[in-house]
MDTraj code that builds the backbone (N, CA, C; nanometers):
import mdtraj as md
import numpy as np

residues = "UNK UNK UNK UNK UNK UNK UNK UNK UNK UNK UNK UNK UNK UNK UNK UNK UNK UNK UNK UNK UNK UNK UNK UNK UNK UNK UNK UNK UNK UNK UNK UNK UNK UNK UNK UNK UNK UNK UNK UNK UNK UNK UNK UNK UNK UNK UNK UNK UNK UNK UNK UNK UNK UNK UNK UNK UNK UNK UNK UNK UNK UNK UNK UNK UNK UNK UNK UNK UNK UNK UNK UNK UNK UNK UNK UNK UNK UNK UNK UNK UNK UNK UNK UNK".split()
xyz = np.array([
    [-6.1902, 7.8903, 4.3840],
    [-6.1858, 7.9253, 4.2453],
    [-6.1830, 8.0779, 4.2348],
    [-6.1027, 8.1269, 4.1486],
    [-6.0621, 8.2909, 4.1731],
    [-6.1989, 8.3300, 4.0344],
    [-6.2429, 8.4327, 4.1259],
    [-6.3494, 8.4680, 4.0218],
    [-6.3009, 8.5422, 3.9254],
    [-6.1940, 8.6403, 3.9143],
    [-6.0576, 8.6849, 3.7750],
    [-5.9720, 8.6178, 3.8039],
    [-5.8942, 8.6077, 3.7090],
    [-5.7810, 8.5273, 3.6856],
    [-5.7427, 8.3742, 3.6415],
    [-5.6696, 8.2988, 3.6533],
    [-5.6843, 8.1788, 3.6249],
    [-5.6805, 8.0684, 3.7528],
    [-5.7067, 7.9926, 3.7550],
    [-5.7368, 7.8741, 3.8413],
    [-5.7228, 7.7408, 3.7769],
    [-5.6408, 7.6582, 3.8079],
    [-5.6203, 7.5300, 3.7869],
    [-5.6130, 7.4076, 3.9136],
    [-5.7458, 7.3420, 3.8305],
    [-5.8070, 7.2094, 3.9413],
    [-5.7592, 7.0817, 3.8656],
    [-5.6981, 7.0532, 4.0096],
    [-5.6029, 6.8928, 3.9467],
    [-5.6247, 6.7780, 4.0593],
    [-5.6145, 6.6699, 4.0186],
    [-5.6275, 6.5741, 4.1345],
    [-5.7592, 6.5223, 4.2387],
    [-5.7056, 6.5561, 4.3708],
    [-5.8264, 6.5416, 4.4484],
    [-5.9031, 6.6367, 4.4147],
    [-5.8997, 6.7599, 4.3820],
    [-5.9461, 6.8792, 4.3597],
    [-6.0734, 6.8895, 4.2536],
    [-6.0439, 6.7986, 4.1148],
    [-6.1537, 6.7746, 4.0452],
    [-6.2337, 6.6728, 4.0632],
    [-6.1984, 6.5469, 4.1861],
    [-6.2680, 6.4595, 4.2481],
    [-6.3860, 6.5010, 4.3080],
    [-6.3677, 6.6307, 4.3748],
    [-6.4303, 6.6988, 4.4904],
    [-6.5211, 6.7806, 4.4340],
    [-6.4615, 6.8502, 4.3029],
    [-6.5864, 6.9143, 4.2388],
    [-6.6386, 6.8259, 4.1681],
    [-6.6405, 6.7277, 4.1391],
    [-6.7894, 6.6272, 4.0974],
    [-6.8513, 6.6136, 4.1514],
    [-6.7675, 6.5971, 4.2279],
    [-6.9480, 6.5389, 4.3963],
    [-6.9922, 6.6501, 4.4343],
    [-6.9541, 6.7546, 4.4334],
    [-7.0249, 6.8917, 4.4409],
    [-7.1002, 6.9536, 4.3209],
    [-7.1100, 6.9152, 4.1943],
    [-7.1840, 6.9174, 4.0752],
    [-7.2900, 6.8155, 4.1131],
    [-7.2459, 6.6308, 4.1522],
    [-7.3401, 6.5644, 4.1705],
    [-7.4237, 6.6198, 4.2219],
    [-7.4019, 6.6938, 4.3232],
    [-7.4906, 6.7189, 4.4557],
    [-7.5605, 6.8526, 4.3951],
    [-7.5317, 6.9326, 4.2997],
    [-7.5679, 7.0179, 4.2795],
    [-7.7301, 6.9911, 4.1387],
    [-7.6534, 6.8629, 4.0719],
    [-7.7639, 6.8392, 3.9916],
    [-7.9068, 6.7865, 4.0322],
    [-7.8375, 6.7222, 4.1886],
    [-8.0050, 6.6243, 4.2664],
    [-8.0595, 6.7852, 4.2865],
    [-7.9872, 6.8369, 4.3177],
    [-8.0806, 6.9928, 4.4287],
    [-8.1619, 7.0488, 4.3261],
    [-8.1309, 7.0863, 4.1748],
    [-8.1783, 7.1551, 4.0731],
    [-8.2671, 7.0712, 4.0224],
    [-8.2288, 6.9241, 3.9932],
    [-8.3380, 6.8448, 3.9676],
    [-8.5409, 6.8782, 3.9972],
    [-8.4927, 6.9538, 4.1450],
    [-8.6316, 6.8775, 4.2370],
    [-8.6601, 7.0817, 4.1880],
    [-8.5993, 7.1876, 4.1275],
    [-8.6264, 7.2694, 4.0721],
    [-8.8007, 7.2736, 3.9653],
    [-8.8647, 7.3887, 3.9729],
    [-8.9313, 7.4104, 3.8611],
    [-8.8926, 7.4134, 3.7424],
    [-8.9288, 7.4145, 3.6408],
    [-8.8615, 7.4469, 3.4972],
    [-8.7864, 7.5689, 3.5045],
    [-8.8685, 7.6678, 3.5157],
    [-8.8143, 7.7970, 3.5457],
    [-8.8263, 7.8367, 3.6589],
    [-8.6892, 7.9134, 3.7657],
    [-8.6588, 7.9429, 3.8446],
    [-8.6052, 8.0345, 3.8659],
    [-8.6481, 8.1716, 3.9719],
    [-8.5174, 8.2961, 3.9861],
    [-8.4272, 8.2482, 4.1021],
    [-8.2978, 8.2826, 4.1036],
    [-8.2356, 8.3082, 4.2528],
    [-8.1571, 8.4506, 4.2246],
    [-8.1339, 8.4852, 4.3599],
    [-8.0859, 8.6165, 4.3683],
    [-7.9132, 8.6050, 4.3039],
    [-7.9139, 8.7092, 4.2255],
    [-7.7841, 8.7347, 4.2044],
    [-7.6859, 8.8515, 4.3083],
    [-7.6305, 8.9428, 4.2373],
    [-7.5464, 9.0893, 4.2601],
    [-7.6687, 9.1413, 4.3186],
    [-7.5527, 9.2034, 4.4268],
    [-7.6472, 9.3368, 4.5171],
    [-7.6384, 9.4567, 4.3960],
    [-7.7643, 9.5581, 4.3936],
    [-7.7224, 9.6430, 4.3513],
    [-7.7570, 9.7788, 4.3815],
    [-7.6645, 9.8433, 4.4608],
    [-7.6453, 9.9366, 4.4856],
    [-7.7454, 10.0604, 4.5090],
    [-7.7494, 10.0909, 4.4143],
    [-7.8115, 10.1993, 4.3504],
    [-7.9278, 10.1774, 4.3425],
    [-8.0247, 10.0623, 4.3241],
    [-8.1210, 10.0032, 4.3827],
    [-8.1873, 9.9328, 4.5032],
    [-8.1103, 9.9292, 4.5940],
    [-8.0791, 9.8939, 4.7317],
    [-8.1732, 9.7555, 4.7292],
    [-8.1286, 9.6758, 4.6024],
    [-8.1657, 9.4943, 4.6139],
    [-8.1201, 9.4009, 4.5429],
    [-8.1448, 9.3258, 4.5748],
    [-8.0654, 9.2100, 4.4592],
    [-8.1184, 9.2062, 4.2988],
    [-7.9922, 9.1444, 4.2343],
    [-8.0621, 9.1403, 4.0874],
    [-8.1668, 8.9656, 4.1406],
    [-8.2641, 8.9833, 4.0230],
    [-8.3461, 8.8247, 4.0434],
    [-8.3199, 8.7644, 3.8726],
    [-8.2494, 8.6582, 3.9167],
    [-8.1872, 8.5931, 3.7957],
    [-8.2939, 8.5064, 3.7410],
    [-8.3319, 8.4823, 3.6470],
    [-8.3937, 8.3666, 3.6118],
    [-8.3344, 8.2567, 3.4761],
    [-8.3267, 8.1454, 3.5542],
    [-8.2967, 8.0103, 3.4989],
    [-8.3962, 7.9119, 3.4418],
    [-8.3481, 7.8790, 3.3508],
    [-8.4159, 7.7117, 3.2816],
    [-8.3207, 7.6302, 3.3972],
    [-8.4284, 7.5397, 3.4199],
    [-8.3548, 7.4073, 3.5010],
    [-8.3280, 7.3125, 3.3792],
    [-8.3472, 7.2592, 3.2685],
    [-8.2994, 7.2068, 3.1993],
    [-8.1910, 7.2552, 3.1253],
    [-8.1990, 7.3694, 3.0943],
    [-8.0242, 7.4471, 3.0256],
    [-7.9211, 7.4368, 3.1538],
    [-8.0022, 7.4848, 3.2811],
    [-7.9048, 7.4452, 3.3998],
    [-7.8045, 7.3078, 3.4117],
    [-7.9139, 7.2179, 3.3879],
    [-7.8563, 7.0926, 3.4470],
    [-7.8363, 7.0203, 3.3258],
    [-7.7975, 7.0639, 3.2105],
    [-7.7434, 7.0438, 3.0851],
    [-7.5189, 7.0911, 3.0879],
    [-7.5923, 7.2557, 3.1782],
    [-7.4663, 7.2884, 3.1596],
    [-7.3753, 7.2197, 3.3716],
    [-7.4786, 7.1755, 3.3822],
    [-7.3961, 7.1312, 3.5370],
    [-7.3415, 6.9992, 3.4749],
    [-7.3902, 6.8785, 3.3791],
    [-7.3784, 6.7671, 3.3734],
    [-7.2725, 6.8001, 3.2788],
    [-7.2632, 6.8836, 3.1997],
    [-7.0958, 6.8978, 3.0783],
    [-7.0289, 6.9453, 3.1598],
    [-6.9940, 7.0006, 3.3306],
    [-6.9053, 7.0276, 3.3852],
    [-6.8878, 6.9180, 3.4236],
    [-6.9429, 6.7872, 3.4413],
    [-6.9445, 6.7243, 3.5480],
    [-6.8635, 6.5997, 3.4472],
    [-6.9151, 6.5891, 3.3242],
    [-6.8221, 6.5081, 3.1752],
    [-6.6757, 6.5705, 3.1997],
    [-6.6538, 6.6535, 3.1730],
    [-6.5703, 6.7069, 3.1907],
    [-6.4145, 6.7113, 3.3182],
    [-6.5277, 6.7019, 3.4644],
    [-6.3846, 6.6189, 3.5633],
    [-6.4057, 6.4853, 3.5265],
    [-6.4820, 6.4035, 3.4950],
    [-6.5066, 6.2602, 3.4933],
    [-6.3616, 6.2342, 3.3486],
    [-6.3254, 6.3086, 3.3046],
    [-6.2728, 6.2759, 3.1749],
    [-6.0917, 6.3386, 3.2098],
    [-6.1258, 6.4721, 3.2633],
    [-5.9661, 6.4906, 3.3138],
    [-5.9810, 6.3671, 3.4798],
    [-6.0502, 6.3158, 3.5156],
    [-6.0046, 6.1935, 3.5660],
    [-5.9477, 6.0785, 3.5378],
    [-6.0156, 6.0398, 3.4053],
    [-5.9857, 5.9490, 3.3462],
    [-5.8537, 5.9516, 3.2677],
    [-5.7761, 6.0657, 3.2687],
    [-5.6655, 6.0893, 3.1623],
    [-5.5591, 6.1699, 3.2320],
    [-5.6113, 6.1886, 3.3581],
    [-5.4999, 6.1913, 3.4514],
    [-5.4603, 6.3850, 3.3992],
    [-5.5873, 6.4595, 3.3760],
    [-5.5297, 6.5775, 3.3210],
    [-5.5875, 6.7117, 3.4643],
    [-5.5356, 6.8639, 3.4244],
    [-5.5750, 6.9114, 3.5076],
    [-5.7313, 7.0135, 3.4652],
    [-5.7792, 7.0587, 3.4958],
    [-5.8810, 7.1652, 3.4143],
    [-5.8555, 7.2894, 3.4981],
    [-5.8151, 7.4177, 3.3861],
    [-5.8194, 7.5530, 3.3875],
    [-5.9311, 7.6371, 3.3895],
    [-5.9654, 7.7085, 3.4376],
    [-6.1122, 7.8296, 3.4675],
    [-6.0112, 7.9636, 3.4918],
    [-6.0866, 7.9889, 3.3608],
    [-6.0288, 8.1572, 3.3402],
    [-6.0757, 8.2967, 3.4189],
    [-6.1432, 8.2441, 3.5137],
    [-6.2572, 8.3518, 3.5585],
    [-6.3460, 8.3539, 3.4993],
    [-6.4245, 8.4761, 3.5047],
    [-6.5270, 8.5306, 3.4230],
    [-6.5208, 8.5963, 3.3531],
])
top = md.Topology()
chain = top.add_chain()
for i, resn in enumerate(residues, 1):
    res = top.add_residue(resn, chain, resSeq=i)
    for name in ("N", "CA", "C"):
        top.add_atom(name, md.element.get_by_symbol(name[0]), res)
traj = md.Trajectory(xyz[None], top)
């Protein structure tokens, strides 16, 4: 997935990222409510940024990615990701 630009997942391709969302929602599941993981190095600080997450907004927004191939599966469509 190109982190600029566009990217289009079709086929086996959005098969593969479900089961990699599946797999991603058991892992976050067994998460605290709130959680940091490291983001961007940064530089000028010589460390990582420390991100902090809701595991329920998380696995709110992992399970509407996951509606989402389940549905361009079902309709035989492709899904676009614009980057960031």
């Amino acid at each position: 997935m190109n982190y600029y630009g566009y990217t289009k997942i079709r086929g086996q391709d959005i098969e593969q990222l479900k089961n990699i969302l599946d797999a991603w929602i058991l892992l976050f599941d067994t998460a605290p409510e709130q959680f940091i993981l490291k983001g961007d190095y940064l530089i000028e600080e010589n460390e990582y940024e420390r991100d902090l997450y809701s595991k329920s907004e998380l696995l709110q927004q992992l399970q509407s990615l996951k509606d989402m191939c389940i549905d361009a599966m079902n309709h035989d469509m492709d899904i676009l990701h614009e980057g960031i």
